[in-house]
PDB file with SEQRES, HELIX, SHEET and CRYST1 records, atoms N, CA, C and O in Angstrom:
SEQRES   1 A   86  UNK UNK UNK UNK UNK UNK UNK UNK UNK UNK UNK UNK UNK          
SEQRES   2 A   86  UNK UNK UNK UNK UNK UNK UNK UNK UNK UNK UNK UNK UNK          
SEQRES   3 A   86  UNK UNK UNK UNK UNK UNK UNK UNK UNK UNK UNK UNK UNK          
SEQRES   4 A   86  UNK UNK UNK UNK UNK UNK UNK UNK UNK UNK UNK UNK UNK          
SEQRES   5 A   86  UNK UNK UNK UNK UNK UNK UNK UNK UNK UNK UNK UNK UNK          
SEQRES   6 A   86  UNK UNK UNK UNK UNK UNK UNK UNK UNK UNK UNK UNK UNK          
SEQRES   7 A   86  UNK UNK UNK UNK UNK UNK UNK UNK                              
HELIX    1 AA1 UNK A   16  UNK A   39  1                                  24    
HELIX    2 AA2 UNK A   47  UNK A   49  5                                   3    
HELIX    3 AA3 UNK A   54  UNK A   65  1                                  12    
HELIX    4 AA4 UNK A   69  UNK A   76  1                                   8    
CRYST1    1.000    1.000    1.000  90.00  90.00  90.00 P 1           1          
ATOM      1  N   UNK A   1      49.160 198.071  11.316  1.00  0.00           N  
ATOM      2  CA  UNK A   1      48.714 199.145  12.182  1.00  0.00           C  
ATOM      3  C   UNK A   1      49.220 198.871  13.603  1.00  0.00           C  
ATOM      4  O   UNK A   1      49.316 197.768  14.141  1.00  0.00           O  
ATOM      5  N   UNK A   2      49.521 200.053  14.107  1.00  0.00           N  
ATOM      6  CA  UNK A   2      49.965 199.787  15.269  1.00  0.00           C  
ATOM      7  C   UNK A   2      49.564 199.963  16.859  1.00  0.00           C  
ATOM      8  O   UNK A   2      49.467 201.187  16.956  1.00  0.00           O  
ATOM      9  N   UNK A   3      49.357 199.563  17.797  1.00  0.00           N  
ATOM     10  CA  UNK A   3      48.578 199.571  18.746  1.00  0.00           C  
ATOM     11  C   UNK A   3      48.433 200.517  19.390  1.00  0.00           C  
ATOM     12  O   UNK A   3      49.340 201.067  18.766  1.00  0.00           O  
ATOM     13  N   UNK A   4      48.101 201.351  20.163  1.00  0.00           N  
ATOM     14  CA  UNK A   4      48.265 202.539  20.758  1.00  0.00           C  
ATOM     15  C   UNK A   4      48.697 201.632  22.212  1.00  0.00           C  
ATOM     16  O   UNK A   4      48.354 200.466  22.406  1.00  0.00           O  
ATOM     17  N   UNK A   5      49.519 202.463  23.152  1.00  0.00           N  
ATOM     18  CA  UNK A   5      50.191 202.138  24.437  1.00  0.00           C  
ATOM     19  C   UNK A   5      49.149 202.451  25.228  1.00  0.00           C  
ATOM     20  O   UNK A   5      48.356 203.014  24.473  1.00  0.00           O  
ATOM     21  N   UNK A   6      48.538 202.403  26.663  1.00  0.00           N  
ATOM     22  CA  UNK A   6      47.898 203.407  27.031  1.00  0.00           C  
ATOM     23  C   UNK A   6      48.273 203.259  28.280  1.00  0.00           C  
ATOM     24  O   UNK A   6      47.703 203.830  29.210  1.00  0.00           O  
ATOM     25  N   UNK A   7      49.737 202.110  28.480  1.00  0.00           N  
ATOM     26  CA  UNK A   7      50.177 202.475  30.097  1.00  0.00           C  
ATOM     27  C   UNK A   7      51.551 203.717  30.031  1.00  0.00           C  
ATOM     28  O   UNK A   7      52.040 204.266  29.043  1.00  0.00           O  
ATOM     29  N   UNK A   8      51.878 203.855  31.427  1.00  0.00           N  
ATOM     30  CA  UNK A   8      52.684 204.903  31.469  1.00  0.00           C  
ATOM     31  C   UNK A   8      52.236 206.361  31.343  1.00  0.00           C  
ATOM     32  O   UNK A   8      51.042 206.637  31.229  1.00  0.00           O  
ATOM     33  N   UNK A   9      53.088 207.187  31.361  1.00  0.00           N  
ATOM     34  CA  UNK A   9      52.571 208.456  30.909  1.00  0.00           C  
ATOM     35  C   UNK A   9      52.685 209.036  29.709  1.00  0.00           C  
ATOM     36  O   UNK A   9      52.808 210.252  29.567  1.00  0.00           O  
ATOM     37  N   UNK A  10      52.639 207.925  28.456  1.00  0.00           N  
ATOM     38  CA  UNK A  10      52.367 208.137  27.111  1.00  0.00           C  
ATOM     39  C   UNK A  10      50.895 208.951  27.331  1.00  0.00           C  
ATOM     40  O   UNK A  10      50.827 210.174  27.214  1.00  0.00           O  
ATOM     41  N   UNK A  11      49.872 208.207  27.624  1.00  0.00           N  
ATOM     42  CA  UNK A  11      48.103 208.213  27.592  1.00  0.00           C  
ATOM     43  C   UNK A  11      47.956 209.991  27.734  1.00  0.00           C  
ATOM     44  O   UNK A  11      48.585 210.741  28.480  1.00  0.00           O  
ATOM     45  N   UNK A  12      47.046 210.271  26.876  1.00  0.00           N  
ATOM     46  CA  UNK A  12      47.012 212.137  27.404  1.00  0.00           C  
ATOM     47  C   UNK A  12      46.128 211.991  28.509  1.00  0.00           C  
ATOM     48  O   UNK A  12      45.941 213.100  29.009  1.00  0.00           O  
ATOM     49  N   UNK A  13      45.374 210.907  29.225  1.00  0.00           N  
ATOM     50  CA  UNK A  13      44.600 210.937  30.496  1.00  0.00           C  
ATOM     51  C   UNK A  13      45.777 211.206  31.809  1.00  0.00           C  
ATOM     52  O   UNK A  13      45.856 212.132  32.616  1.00  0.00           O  
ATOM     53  N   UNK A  14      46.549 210.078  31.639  1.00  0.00           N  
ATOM     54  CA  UNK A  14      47.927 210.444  32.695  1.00  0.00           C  
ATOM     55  C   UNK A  14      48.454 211.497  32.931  1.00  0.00           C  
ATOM     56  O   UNK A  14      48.541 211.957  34.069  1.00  0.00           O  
ATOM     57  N   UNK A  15      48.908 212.073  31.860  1.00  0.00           N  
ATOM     58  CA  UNK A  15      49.598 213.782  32.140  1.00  0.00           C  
ATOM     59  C   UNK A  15      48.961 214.804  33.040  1.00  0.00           C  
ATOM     60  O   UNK A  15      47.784 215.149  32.932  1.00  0.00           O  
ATOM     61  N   UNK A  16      49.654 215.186  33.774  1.00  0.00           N  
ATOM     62  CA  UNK A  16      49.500 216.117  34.929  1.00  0.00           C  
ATOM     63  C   UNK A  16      48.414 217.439  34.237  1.00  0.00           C  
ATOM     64  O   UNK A  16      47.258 217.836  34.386  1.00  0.00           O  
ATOM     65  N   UNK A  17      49.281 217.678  33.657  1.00  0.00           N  
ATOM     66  CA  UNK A  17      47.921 218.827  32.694  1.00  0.00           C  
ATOM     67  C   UNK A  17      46.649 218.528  32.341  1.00  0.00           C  
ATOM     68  O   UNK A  17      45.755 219.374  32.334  1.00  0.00           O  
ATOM     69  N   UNK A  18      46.422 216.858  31.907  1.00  0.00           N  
ATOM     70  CA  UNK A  18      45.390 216.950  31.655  1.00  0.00           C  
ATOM     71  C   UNK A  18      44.197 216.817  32.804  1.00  0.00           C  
ATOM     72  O   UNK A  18      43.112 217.348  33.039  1.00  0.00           O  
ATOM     73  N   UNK A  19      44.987 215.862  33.339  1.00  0.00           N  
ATOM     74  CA  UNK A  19      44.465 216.058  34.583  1.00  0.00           C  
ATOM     75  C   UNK A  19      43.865 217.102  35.631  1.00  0.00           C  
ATOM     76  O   UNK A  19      42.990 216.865  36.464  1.00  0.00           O  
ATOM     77  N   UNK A  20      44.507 218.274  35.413  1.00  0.00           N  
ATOM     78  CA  UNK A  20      44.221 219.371  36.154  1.00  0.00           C  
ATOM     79  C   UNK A  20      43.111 220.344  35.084  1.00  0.00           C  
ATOM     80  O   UNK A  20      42.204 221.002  35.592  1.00  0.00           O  
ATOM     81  N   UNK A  21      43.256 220.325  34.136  1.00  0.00           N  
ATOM     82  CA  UNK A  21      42.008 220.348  32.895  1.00  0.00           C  
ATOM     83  C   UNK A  21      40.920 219.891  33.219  1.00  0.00           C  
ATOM     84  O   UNK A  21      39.907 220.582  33.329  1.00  0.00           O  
ATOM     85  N   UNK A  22      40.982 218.494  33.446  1.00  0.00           N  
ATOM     86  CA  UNK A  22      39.643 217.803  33.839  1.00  0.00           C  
ATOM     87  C   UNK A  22      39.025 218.666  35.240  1.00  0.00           C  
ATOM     88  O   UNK A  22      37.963 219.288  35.289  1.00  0.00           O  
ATOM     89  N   UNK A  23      39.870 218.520  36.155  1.00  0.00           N  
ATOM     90  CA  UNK A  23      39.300 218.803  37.616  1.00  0.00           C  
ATOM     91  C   UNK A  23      39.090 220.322  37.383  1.00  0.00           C  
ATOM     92  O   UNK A  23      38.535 220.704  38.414  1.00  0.00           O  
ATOM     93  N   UNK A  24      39.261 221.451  36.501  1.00  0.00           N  
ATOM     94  CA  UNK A  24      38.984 222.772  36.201  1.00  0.00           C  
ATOM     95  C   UNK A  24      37.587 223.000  35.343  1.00  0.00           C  
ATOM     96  O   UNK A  24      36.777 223.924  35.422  1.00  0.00           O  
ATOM     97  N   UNK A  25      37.593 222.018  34.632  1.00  0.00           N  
ATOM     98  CA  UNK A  25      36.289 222.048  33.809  1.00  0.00           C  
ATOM     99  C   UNK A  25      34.534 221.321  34.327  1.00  0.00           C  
ATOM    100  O   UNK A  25      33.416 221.554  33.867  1.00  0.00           O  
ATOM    101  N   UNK A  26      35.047 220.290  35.586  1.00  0.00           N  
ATOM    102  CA  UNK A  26      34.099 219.612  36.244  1.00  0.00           C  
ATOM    103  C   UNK A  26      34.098 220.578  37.398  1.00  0.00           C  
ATOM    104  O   UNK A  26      33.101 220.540  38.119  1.00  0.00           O  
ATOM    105  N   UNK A  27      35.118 221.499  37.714  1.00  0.00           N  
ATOM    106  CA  UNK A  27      34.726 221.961  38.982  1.00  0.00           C  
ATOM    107  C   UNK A  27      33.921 223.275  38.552  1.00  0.00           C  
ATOM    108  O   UNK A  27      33.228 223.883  39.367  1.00  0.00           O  
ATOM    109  N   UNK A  28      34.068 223.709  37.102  1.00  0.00           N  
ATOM    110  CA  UNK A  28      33.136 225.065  36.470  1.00  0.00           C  
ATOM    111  C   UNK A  28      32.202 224.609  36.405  1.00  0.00           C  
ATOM    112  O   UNK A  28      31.253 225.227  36.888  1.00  0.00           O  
ATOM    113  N   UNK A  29      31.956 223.253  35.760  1.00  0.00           N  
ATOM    114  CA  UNK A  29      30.504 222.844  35.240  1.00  0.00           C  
ATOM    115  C   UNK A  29      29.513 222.711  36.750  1.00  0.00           C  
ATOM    116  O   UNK A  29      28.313 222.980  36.801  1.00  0.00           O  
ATOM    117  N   UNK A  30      30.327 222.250  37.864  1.00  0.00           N  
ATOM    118  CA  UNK A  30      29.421 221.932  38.587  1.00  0.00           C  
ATOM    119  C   UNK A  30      28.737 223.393  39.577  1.00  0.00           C  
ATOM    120  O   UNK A  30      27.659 223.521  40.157  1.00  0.00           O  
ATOM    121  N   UNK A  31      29.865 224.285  39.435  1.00  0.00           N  
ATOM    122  CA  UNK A  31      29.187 225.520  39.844  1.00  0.00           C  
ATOM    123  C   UNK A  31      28.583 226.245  39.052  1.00  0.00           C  
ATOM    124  O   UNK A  31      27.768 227.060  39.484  1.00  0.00           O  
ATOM    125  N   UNK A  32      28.811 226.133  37.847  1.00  0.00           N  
ATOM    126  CA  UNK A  32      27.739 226.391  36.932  1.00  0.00           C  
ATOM    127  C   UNK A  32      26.092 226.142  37.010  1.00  0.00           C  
ATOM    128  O   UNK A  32      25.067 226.800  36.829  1.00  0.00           O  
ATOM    129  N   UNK A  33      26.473 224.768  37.399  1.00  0.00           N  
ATOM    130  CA  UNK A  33      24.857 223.705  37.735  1.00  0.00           C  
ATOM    131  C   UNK A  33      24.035 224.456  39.009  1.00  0.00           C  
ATOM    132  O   UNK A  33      22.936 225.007  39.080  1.00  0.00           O  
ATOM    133  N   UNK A  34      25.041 224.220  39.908  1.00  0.00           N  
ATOM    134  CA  UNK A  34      24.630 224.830  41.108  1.00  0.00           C  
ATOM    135  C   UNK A  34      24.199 226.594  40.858  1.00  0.00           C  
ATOM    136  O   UNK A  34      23.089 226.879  41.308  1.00  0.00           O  
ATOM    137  N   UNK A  35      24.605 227.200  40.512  1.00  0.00           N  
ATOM    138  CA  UNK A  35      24.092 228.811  40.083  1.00  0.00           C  
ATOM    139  C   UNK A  35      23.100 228.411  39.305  1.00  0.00           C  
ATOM    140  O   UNK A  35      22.057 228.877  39.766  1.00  0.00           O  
ATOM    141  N   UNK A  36      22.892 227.753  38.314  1.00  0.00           N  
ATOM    142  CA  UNK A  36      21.703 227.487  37.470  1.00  0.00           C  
ATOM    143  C   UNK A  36      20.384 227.568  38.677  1.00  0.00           C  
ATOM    144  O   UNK A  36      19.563 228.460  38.890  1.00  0.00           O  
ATOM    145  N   UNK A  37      20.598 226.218  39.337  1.00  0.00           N  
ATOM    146  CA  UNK A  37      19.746 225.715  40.538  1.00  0.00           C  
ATOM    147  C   UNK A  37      18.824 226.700  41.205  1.00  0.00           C  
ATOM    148  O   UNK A  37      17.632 226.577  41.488  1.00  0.00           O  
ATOM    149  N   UNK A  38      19.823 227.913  41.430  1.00  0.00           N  
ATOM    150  CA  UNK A  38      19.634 229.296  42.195  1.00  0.00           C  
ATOM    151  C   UNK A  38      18.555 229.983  41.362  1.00  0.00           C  
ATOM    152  O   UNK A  38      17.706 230.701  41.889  1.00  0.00           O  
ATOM    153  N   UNK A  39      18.599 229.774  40.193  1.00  0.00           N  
ATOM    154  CA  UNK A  39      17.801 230.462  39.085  1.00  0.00           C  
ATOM    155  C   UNK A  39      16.547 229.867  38.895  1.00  0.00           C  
ATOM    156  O   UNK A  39      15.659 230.686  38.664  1.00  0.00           O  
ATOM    157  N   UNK A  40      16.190 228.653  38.922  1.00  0.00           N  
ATOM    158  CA  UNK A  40      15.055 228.493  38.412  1.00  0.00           C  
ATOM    159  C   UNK A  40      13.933 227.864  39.441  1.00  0.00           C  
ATOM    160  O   UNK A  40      14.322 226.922  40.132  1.00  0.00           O  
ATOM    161  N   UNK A  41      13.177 228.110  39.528  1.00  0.00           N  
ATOM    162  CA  UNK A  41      11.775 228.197  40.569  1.00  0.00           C  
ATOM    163  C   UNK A  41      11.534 226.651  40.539  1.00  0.00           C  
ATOM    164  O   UNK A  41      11.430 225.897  39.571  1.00  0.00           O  
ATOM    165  N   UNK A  42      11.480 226.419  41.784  1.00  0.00           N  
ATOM    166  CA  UNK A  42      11.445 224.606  42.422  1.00  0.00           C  
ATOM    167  C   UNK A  42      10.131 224.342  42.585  1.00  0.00           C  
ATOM    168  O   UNK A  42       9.336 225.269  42.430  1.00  0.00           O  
ATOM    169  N   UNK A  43       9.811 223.453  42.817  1.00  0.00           N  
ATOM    170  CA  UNK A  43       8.415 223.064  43.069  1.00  0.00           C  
ATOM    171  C   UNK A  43       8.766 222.016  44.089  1.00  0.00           C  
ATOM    172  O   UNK A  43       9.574 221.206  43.635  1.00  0.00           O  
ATOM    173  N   UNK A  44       8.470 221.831  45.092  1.00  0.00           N  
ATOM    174  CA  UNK A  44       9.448 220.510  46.072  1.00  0.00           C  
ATOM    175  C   UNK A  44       8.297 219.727  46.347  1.00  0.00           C  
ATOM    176  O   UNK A  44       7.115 220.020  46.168  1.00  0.00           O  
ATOM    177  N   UNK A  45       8.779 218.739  46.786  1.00  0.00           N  
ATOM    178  CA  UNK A  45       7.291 217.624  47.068  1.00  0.00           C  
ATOM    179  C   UNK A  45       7.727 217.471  48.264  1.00  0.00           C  
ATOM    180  O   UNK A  45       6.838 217.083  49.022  1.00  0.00           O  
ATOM    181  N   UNK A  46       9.022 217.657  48.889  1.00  0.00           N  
ATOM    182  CA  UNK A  46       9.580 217.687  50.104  1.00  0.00           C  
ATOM    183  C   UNK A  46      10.262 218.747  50.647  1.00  0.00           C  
ATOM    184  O   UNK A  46      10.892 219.517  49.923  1.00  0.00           O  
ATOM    185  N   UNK A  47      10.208 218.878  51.849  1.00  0.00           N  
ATOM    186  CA  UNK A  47      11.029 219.705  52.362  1.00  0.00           C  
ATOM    187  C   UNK A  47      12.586 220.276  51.886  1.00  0.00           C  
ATOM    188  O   UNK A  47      12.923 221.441  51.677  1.00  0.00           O  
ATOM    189  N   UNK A  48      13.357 219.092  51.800  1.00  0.00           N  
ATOM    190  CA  UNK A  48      14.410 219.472  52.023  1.00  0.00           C  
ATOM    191  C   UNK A  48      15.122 219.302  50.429  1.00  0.00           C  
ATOM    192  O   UNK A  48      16.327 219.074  50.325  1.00  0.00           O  
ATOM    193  N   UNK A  49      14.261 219.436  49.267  1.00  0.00           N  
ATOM    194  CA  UNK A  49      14.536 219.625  48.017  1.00  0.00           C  
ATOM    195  C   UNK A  49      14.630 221.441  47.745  1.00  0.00           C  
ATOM    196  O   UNK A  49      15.197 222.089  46.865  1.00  0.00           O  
ATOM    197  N   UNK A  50      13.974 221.771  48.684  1.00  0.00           N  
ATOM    198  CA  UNK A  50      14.252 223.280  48.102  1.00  0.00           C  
ATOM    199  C   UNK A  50      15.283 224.146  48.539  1.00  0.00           C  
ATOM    200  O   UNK A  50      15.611 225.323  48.385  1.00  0.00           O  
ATOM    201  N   UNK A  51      15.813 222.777  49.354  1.00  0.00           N  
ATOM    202  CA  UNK A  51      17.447 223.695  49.656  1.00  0.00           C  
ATOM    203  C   UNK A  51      18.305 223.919  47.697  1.00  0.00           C  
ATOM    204  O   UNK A  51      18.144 223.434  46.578  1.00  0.00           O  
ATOM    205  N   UNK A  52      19.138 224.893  48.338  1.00  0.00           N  
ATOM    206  CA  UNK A  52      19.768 225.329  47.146  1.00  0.00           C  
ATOM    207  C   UNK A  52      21.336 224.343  46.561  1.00  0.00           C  
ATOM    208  O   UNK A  52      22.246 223.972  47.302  1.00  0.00           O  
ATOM    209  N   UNK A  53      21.260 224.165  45.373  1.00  0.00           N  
ATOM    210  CA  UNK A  53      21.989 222.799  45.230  1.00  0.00           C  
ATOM    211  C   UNK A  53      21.664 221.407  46.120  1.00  0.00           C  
ATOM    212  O   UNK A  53      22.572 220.625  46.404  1.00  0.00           O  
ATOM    213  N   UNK A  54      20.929 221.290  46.335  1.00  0.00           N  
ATOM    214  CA  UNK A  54      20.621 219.896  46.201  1.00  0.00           C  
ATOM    215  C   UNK A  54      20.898 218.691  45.649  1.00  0.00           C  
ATOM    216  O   UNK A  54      21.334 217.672  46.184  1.00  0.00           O  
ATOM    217  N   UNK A  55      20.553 218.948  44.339  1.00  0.00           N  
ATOM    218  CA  UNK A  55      20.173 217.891  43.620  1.00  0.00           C  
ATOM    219  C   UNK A  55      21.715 217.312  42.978  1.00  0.00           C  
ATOM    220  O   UNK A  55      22.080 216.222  42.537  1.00  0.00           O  
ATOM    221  N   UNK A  56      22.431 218.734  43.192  1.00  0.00           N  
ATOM    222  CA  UNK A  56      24.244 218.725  43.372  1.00  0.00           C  
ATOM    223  C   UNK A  56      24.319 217.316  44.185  1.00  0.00           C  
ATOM    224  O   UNK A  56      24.648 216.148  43.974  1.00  0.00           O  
ATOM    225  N   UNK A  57      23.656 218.386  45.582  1.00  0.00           N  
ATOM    226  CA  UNK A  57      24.454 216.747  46.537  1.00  0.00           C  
ATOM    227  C   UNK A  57      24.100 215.634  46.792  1.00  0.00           C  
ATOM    228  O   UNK A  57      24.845 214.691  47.059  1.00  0.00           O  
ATOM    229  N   UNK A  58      22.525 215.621  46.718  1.00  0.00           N  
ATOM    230  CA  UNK A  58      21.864 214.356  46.585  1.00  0.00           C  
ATOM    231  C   UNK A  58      22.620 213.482  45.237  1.00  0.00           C  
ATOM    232  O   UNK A  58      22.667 212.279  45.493  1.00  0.00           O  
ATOM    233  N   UNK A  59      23.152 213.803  44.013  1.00  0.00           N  
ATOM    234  CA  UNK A  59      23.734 212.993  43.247  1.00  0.00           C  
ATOM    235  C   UNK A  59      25.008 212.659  43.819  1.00  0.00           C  
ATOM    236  O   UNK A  59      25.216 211.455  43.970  1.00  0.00           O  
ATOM    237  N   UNK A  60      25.677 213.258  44.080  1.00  0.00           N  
ATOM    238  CA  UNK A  60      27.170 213.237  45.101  1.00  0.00           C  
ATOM    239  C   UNK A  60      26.871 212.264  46.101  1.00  0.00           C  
ATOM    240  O   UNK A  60      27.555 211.245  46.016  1.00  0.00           O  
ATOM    241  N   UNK A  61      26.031 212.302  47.028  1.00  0.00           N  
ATOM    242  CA  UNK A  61      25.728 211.148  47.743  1.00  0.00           C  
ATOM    243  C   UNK A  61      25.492 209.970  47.214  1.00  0.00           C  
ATOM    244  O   UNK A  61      26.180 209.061  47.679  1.00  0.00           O  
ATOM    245  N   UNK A  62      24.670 209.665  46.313  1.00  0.00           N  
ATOM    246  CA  UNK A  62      23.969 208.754  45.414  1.00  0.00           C  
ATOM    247  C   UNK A  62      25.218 208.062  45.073  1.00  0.00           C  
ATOM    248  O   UNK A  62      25.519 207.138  45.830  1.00  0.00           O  
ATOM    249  N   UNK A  63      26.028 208.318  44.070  1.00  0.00           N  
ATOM    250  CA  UNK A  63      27.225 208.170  43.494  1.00  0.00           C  
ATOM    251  C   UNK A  63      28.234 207.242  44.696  1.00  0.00           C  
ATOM    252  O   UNK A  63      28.899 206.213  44.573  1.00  0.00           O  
ATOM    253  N   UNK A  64      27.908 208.377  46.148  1.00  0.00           N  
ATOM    254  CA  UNK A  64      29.059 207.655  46.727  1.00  0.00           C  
ATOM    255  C   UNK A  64      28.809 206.275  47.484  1.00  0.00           C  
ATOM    256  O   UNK A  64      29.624 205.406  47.794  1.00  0.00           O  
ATOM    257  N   UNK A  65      27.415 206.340  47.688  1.00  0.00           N  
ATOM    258  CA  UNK A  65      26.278 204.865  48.043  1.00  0.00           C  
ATOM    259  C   UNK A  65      26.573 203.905  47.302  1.00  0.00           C  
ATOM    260  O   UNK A  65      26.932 202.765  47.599  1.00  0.00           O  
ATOM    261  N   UNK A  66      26.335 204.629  45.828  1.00  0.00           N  
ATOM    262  CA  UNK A  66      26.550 203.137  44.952  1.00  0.00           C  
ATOM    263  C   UNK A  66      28.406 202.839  44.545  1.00  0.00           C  
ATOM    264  O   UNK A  66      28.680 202.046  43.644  1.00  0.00           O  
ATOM    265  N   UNK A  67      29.088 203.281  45.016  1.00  0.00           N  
ATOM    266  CA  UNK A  67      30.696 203.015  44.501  1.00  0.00           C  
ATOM    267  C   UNK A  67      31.083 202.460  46.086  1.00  0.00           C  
ATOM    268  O   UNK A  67      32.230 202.019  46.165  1.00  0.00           O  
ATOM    269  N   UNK A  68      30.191 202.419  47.498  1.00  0.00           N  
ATOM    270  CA  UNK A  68      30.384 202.073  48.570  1.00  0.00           C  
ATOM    271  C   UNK A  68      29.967 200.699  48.286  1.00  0.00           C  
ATOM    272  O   UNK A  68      30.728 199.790  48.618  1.00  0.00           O  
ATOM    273  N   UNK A  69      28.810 200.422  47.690  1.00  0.00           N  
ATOM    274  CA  UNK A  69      27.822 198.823  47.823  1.00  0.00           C  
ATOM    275  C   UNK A  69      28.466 198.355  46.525  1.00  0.00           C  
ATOM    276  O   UNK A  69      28.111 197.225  46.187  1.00  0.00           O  
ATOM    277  N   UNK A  70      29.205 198.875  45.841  1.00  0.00           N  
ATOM    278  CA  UNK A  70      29.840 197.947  44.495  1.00  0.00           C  
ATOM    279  C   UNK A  70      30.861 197.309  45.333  1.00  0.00           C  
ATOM    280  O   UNK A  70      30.977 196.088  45.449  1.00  0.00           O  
ATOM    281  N   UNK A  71      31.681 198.283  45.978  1.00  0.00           N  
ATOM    282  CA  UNK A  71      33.236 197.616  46.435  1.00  0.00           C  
ATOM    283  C   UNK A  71      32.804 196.871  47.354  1.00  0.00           C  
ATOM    284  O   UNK A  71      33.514 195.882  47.540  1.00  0.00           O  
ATOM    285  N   UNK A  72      31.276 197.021  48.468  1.00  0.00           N  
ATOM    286  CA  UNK A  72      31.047 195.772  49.798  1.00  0.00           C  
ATOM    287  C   UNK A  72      30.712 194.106  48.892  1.00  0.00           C  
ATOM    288  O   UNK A  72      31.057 192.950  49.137  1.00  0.00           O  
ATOM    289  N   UNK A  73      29.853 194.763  47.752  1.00  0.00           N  
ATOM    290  CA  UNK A  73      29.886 193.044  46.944  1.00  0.00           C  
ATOM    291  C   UNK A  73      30.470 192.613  46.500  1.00  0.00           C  
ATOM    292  O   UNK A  73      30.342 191.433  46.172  1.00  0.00           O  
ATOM    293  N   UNK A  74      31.610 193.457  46.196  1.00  0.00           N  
ATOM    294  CA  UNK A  74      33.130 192.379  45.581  1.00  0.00           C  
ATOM    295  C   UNK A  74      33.859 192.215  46.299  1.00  0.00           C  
ATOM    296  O   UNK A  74      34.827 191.609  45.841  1.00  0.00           O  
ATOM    297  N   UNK A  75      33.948 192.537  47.629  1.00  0.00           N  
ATOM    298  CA  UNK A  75      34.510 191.805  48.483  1.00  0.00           C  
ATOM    299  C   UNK A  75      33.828 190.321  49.113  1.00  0.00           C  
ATOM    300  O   UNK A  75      34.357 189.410  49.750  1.00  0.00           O  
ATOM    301  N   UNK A  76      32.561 190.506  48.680  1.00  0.00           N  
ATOM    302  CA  UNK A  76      31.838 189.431  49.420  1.00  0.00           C  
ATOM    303  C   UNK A  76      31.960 188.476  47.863  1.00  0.00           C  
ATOM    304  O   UNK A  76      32.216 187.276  47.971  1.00  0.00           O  
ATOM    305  N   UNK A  77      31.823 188.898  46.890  1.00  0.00           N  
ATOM    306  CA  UNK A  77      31.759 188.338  45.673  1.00  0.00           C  
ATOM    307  C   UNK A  77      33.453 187.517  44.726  1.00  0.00           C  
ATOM    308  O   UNK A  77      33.604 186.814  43.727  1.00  0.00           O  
ATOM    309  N   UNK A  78      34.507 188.211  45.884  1.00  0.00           N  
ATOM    310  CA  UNK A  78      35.455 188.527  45.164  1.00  0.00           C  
ATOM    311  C   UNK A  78      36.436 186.534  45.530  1.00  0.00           C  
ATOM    312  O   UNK A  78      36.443 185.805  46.522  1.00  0.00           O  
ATOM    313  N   UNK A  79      36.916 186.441  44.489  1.00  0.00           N  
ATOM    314  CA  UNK A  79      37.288 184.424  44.171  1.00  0.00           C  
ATOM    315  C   UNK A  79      38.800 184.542  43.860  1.00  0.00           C  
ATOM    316  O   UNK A  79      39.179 185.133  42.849  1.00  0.00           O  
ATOM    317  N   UNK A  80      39.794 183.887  44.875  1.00  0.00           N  
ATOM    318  CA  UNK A  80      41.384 183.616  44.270  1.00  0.00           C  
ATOM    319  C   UNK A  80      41.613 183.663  43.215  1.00  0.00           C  
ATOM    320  O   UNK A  80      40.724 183.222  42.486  1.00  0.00           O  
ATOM    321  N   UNK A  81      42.995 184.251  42.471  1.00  0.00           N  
ATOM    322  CA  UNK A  81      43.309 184.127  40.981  1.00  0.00           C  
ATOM    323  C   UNK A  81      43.186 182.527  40.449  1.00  0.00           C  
ATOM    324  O   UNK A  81      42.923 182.362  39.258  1.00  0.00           O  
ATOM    325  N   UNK A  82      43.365 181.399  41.280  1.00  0.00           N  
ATOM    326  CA  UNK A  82      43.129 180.282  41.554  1.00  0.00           C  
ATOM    327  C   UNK A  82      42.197 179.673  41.441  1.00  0.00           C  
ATOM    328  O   UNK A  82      42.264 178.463  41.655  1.00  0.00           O  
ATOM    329  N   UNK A  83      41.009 180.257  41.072  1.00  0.00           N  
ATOM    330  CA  UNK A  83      39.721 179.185  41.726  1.00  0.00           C  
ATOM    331  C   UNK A  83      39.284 178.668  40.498  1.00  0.00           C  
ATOM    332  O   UNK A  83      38.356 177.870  40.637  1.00  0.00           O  
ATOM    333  N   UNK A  84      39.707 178.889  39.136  1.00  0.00           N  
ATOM    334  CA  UNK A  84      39.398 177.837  37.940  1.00  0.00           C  
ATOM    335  C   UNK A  84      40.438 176.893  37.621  1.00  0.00           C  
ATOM    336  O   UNK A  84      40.269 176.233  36.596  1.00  0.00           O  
ATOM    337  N   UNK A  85      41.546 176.687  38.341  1.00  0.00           N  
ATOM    338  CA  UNK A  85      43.086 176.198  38.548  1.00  0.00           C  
ATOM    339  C   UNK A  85      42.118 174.581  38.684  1.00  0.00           C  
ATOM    340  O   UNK A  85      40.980 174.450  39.134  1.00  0.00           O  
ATOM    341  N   UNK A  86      42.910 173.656  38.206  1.00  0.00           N  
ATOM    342  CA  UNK A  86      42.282 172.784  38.655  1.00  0.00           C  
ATOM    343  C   UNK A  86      43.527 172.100  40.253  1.00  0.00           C  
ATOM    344  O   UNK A  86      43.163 171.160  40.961  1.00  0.00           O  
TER     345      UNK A  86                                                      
END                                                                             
């Protein structure tokens, strides 16, 4: 059996098409979400939850907090290709 490649632009993730597929179908779904949002009756425990899409951007933020504090601890975390070298 034979291995599948998955560098280059063999991979169907690489290809320009698919690519633009992806970013067409996440950019429907998410206005989708957001029109949903518009639709259904909030109950807020805070103020600023009953803005419209929210919970859109509060995850968008969230997301970008935690992909900010992953890359600050691997820089603080991060060891020479070297350091099990004797």
């Amino acid at each position: 059996m034979q291995e599948p490649d998955f560098r280059g632009d063999n991979h169907w993730l690489t290809r320009p098409a698919t690519i633009k597929l992806l970013w067409r179908i996440s950019s429907i779904a998410l206005v989708l979400l957001v029109l949903t949002d518009l639709a259904v009756e909030k109950h807020a425990h805070f103020g600023i939850d009953e803005l419209p899409g929210f919970s859109a951007w509060f995850g968008f933020a969230a997301c970008v907090v935690l992909v900010l504090t992953s890359k600050a601890i691997g820089v603080l975390l991060k060891r020479p290709d070297t350091y099990y070298d004797d």
